[in-house]
C-alpha positions as CSV (number, residue, x, y, z in Angstrom):
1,X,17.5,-28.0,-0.8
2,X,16.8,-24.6,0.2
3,X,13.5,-23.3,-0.6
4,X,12.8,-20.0,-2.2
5,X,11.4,-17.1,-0.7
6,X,8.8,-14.6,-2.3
7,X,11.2,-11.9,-2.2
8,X,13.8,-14.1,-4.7
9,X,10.6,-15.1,-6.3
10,X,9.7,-11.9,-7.3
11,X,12.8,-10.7,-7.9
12,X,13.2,-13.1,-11.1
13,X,9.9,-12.9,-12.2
14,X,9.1,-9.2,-12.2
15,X,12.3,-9.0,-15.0
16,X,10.9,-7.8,-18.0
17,X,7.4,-7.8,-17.1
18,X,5.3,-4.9,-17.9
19,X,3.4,-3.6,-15.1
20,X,1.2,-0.9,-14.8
21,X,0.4,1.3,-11.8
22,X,-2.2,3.5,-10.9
23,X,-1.3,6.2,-8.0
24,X,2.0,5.9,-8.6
25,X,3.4,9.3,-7.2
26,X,1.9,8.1,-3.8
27,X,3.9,7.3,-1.2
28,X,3.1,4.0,-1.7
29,X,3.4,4.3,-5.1
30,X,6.6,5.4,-4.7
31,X,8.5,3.0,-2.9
32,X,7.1,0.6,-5.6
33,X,8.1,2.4,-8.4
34,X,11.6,2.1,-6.8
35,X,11.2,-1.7,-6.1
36,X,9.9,-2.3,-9.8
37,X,13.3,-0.3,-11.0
38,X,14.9,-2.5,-9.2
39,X,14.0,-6.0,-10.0
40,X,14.1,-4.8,-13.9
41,X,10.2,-4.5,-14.3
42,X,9.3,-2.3,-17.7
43,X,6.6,-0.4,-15.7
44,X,4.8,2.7,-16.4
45,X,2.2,5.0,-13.1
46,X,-0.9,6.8,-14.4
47,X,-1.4,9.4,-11.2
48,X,-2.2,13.3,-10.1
49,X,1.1,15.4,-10.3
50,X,3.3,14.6,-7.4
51,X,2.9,16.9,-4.3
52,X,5.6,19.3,-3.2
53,X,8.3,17.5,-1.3
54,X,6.2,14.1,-1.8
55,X,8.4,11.0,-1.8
56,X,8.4,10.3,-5.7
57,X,9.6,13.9,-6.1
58,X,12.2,13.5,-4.1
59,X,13.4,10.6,-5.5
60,X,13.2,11.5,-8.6
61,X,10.5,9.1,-9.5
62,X,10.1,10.0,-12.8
63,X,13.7,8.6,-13.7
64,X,12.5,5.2,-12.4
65,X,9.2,4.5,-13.9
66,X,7.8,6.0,-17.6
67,X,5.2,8.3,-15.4
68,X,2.1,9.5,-16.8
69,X,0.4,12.3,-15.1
70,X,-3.2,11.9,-14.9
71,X,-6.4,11.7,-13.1
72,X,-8.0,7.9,-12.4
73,X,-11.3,9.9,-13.2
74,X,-10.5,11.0,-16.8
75,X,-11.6,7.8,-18.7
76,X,-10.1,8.6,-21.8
77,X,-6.8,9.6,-20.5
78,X,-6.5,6.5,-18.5
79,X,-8.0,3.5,-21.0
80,X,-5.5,5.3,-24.0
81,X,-2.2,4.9,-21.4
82,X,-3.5,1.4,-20.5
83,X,-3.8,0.2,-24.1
84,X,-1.0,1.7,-25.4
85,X,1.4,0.1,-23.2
86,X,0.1,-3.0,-23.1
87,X,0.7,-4.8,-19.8
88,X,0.9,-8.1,-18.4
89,X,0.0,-7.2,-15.2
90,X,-2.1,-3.9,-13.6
91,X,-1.5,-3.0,-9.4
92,X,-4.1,-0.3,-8.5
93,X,-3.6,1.7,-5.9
94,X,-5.2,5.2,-7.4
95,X,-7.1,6.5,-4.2
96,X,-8.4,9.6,-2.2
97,X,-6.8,8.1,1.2
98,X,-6.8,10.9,3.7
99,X,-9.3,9.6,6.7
100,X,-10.2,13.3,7.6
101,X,-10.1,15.0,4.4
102,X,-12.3,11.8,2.8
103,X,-14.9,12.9,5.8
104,X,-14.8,16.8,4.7
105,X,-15.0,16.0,1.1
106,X,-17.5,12.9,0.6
107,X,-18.3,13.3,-3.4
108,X,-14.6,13.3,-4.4
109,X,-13.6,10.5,-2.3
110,X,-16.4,8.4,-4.4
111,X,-15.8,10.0,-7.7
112,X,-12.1,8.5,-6.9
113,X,-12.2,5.8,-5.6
114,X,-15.8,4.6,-6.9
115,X,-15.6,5.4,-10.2
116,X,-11.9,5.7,-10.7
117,X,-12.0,1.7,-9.8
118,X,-15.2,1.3,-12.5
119,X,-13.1,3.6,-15.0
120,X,-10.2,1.3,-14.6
121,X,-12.0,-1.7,-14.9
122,X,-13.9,-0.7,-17.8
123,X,-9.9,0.1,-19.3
124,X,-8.6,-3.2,-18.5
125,X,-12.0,-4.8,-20.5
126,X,-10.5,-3.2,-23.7
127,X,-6.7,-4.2,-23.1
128,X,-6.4,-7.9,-24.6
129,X,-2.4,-8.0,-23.0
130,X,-3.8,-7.8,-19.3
131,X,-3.0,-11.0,-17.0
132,X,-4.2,-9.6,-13.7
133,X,-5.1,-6.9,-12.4
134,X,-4.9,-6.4,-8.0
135,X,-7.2,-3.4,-6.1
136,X,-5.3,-2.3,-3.1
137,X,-7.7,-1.5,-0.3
138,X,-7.2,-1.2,3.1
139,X,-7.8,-2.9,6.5
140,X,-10.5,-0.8,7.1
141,X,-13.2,-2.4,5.3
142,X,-14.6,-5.2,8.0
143,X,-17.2,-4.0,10.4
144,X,-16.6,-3.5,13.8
145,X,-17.0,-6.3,16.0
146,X,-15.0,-4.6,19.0
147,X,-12.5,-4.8,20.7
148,X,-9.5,-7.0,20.1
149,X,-11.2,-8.8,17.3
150,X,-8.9,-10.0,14.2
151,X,-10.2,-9.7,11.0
152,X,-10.1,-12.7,8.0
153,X,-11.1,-12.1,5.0
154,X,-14.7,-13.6,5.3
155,X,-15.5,-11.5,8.0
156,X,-18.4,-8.9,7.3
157,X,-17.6,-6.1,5.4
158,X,-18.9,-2.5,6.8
159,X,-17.4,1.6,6.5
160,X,-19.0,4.0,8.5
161,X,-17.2,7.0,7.0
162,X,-16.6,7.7,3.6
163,X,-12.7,6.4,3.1
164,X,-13.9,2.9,4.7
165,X,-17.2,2.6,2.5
166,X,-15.5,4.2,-0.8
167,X,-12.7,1.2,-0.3
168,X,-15.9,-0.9,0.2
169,X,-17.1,-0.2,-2.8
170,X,-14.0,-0.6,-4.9
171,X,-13.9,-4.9,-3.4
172,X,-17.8,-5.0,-4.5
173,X,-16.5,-3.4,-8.6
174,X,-13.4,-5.4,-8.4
175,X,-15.4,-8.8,-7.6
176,X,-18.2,-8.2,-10.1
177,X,-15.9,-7.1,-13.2
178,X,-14.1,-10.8,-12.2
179,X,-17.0,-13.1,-12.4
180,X,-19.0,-11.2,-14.9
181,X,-16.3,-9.5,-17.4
182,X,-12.6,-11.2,-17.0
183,X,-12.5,-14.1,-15.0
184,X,-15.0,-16.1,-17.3
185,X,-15.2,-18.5,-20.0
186,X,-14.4,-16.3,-22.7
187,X,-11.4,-14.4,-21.1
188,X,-9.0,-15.7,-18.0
189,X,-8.0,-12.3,-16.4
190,X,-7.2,-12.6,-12.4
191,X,-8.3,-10.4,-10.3
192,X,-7.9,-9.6,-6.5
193,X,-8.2,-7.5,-3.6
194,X,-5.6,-7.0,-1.2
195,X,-6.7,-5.6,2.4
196,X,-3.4,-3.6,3.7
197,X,-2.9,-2.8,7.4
198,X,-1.0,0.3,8.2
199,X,1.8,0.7,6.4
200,X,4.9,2.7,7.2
201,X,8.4,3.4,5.5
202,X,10.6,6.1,5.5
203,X,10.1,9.5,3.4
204,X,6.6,9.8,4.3
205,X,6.2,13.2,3.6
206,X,2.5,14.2,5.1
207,X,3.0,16.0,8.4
208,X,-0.5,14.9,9.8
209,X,0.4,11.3,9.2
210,X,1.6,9.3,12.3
211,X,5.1,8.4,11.2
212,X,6.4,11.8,9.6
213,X,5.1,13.8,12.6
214,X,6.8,11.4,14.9
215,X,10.1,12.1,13.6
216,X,9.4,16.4,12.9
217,X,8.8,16.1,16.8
218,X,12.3,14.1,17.5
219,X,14.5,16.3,15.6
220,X,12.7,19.6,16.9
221,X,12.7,18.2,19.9
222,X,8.9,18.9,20.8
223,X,5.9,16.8,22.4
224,X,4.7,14.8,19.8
225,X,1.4,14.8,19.3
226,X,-1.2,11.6,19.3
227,X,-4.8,12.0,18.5
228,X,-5.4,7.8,19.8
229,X,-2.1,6.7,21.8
230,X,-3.9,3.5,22.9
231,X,-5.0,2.8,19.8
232,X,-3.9,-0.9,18.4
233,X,-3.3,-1.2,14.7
234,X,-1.5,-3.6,12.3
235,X,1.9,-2.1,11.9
236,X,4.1,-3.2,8.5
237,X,7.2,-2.0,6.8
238,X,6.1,-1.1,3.3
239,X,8.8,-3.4,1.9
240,X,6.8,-6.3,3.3
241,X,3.4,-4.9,2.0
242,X,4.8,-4.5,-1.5
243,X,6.2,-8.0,-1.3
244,X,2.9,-9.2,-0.8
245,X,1.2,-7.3,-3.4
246,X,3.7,-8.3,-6.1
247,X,3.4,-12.1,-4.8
248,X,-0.6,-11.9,-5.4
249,X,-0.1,-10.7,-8.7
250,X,2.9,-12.8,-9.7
251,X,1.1,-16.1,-8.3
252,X,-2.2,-15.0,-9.8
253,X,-0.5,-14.1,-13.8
254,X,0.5,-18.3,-12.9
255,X,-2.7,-19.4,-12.0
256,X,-5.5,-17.1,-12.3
257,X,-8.3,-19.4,-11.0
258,X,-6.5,-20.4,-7.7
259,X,-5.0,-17.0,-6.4
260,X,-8.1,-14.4,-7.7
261,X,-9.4,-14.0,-4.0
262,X,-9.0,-11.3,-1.6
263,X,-6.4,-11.3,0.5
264,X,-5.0,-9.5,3.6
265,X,-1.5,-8.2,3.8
266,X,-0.3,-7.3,7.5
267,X,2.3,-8.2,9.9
268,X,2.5,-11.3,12.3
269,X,1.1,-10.8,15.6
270,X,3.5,-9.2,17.4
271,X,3.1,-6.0,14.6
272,X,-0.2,-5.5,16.3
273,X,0.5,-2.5,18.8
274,X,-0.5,0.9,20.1
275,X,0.3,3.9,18.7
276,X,2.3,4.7,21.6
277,X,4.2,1.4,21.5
278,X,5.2,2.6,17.6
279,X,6.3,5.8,19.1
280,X,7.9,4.3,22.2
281,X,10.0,1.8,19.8
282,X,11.2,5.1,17.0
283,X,12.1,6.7,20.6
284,X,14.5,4.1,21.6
285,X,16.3,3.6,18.1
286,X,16.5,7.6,17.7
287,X,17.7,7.8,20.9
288,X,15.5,10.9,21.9
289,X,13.7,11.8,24.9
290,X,10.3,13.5,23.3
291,X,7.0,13.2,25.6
292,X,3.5,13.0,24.0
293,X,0.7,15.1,24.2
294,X,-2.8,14.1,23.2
295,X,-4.6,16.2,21.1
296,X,-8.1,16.4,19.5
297,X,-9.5,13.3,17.9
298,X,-10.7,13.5,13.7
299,X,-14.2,14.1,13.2
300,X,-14.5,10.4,12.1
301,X,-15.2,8.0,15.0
302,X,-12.1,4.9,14.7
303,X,-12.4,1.7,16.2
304,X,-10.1,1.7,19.3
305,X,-8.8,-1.7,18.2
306,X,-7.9,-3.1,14.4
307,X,-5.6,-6.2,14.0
308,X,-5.7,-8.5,10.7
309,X,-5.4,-12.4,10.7
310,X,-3.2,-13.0,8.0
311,X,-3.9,-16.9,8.3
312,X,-5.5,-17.1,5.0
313,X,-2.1,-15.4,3.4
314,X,0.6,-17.4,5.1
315,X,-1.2,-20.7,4.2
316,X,-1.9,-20.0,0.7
317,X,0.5,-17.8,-0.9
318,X,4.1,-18.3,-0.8
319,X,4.7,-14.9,1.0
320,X,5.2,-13.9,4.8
321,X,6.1,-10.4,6.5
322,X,9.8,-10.7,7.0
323,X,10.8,-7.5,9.0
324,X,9.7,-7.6,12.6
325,X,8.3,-4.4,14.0
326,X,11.5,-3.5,15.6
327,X,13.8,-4.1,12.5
328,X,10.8,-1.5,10.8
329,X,11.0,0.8,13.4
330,X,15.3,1.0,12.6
331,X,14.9,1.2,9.4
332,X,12.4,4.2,9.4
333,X,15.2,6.4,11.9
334,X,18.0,5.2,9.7
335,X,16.3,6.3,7.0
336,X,15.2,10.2,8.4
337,X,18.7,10.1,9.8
338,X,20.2,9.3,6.8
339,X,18.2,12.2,5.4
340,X,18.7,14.8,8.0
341,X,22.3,14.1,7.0
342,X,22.2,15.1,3.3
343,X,22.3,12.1,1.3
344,X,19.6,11.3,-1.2
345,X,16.3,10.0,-0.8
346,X,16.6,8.1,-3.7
347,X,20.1,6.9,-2.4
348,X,18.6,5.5,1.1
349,X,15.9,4.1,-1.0
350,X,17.3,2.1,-3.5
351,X,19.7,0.9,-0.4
352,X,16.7,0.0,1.8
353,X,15.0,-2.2,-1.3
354,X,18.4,-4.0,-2.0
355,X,19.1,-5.0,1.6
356,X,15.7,-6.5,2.1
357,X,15.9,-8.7,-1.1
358,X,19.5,-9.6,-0.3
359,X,18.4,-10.6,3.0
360,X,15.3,-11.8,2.8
């Protein structure tokens, strides 16, 4: 008998299911209001007005997901939305994510994502319907223990900067509403953290981020430009990263005591690669000859080499990455290719979400 994968899982639980999403005009938050659609979640995003020529605008994200624009910091705003649609299950991604801007701009970045993540919290105390609730963070949380070290999830936590110690923070609020608010005798909400590593799709729309820049510099046909070329990071389609979010939350809403934890999300081993092996692989499947140029390094100082053992995830939880680095890389070109072209993002989206549960 064939076992299930999480994909399938998912797709048959999610039906119906009212989930809640913070930051859902993200880019991140974009692709999973598509995936939600999809699978036939009832899902509503509490977020900051989508940016011009962002992702969820271009898909028209607001036909695929009841979108409420607000800001995580507004308590009010956020704990009416919350209680008034009533969820089963709460994904949090709500964040100030930009590594240099974080830097320039300290107090937001904590106003965000340190209070936004107590504000939430404090929300989800007053909403009786809640199963579960799962904080998306980021790989960047462990201390540096240099190079080539993998990180598990009970290695030492420790942000120099403010986007690694705000993310910090929001594990430390998430853990102490569980054992002292919702994961107790009197109520049996799960909670969880899940630590992403870097995660790229297609419609990105941030020109200082790695992957959209990449592509501008293909089709313009200019050097592309790398602050770190040998730096090693987890690399992960977003389809896999989302897979394993909704697999967290759909094991933990099943058995809240077992799967409240935290958890990283990242590719298999061979997703652990330069910069300039990413660039190097989008080269080959565009079929483009751009150089690279190295240009000035952030303010903030990055470890030279990040990779996450996903050990704890593949034993545990039902879920695994399922698109290898290569099939990622494709699927990004196809996708800017598809664009450059004229069809719709939402079209290439949609397309993208159904081939990987079909084939998953």
């Amino acid at each position: 008998m064939s076992i299930k994968k999480a994909s399938q899982k998912n797709k048959e639980f999610y039906k119906g299911k009212k989930i809640f999403v913070t930051g859902h005009t993200g880019f991140k938050g974009a692709w999973l209001s598509a995936m939600l659609h999809e699978i036939g979640a009832d899902a509503m995003g509490y977020a900051l007005t989508p940016e011009n020529d962002s992702l969820f605008e271009k898909i028209d994200g607001a036909s695929l997901i009841k979108s409420i624009i607000g800001d995580i910091r507004d308590f009010g705003k956020l704990k009416e939305a919350l209680c008034n649609f009533k969820p089963d299950i709460v994904i949090h991604f709500a964040a100030h994510v930009f590594l240099n801007s974080c830097f320039n701009n300290p107090r937001y970045t904590y106003e965000t994502n340190v209070m936004g993540t107590v504000n939430l919290f404090e929300a989800v105390r007053s909403c009786k319907s809640i199963k579960n609730v799962l904080v998306v963070t980021t790989d960047k949380v462990y201390e540096n223990k240099g190079e080539g070290a993998l990180y598990k999830e009970t290695d030492r936590l420790g942000g120099i900067d403010p986007y690694s110690s705000s993310k910090i923070c929001m594990e430390f609020i998430a853990d102490t509403y569980k054992q002292c608010y919702l994961l107790t005798d009197k109520r049996c909400v799960g909670v969880s953290t899940a630590r992403a590593s870097n995660v790229i799709g297609g419609g990105d729309h941030i020109q200082s981020r790695l992957i959209s820049s990449i592509l501008n510099s293909f089709v313009q046909n200019k050097d592309v430009e790398l602050r770190n070329p040998d730096q090693v990071r987890p690399w992960q389609s977003v389809l896999d990263a989302l897979n394993g979010y909704l697999s967290i939350s759909r094991l933990m809403y099943q058995s809240p005591e077992i799967y409240s934890s935290q958890w990283n999300i990242g590719p298999l081993k061979e997703g652990i690669r330069t910069v300039l092996e990413v660039v190097e692989k989008m080269q080959y499947y565009y079929k483009g000859n751009t150089r690279y140029v190295k240009t000035e390094a952030f303010s903030v100082v990055e470890s030279k080499t990040l990779g996450l053992d996903i050990t704890k995830s593949l034993k545990q939880l039902d879920w695994e990455p399922e698109l290898s680095l290569d099939q990622t890389s494709q699927a990004l070109v196809e996708f800017f290719k598809r664009q450059q072209a004229g069809e719709s993002e939402q079209s290439i989206v949609m397309r993208q979400i159904r081939d990987f549960f079909k084939n998953c």
